[in-house]
C-alpha positions as CSV (number, residue, x, y, z in Angstrom):
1,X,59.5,153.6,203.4
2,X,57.7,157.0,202.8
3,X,58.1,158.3,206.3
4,X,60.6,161.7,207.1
5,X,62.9,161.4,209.9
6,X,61.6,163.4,212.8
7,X,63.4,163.5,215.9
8,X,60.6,164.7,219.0
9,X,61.8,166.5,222.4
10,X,59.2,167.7,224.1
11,X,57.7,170.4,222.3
12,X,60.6,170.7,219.5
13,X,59.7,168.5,216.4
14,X,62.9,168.6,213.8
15,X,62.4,166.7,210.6
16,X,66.0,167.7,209.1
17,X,67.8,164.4,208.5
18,X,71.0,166.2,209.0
19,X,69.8,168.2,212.2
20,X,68.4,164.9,213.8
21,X,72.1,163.1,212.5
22,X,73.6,166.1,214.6
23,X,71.7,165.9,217.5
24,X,72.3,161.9,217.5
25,X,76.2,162.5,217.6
26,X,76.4,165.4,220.4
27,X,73.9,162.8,222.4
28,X,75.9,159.4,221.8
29,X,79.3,160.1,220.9
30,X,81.9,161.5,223.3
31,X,83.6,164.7,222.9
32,X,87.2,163.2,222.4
33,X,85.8,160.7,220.0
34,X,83.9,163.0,217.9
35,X,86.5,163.9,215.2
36,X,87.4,160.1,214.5
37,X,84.0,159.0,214.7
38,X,82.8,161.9,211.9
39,X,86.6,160.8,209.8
40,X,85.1,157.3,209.9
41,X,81.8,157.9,208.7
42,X,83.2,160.4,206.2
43,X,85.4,158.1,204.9
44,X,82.9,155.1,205.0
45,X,80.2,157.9,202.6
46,X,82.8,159.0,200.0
47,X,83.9,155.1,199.5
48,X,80.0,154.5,198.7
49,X,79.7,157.7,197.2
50,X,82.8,156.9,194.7
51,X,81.6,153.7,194.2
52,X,78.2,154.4,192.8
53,X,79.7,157.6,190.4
54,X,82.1,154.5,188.8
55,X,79.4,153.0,188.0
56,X,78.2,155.3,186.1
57,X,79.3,157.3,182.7
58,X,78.9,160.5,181.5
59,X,78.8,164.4,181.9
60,X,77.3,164.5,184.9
61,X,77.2,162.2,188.5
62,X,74.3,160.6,187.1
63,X,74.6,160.4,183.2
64,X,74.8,163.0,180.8
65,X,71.4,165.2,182.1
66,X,72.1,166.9,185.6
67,X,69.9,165.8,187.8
68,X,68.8,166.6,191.8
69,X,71.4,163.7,192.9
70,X,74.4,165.6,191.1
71,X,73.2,169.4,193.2
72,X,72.9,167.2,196.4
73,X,76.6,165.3,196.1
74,X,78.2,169.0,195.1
75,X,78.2,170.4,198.4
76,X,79.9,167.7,200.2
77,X,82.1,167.3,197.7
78,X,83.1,170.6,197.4
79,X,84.3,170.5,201.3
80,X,86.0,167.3,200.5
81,X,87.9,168.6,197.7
82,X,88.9,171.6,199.8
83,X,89.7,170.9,203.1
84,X,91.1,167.6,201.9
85,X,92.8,165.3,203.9
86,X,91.9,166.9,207.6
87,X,88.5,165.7,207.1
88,X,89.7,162.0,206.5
């Protein structure tokens, strides 16, 4: 724990988590299998992801003070909500 995700080619360090998740998935996952693969993982996140909010009450994702959890889940759950069920 305490390290950041860094992905090294050559001379090009990325330490974007989301960069290094991309450049994993154009590497290991074929082109016809991409768009079930992402549904999958989607799907498998949002269970998770709906799972933990239960637990929880109040205003907010995380109680009833916003917090940096509830800015990073809005994104993603903007998309969800609309593009909908062509993502899953």
């Amino acid at each position: 724990m305490g390290y950041v995700p860094v992905l090294v080619d050559d001379t090009v360090v990325v330490s974007d988590s989301f960069a290094i998740i991309l450049k994993y998935i154009e590497e290991n996952v074929s082109p016809g299998a991409k768009l079930p693969w992402a549904q999958y993982h989607i799907r498998k996140g949002f269970v998770a992801l709906e799972k933990l909010l239960n637990e929880f009450s109040g205003k907010y994702a995380t109680g009833d003070e916003i917090f940096l959890a509830d800015i990073y889940i809005l994104h993603p759950s903007s998309v969800m909500l609309s593009q909908g069920s062509a993502l899953i």
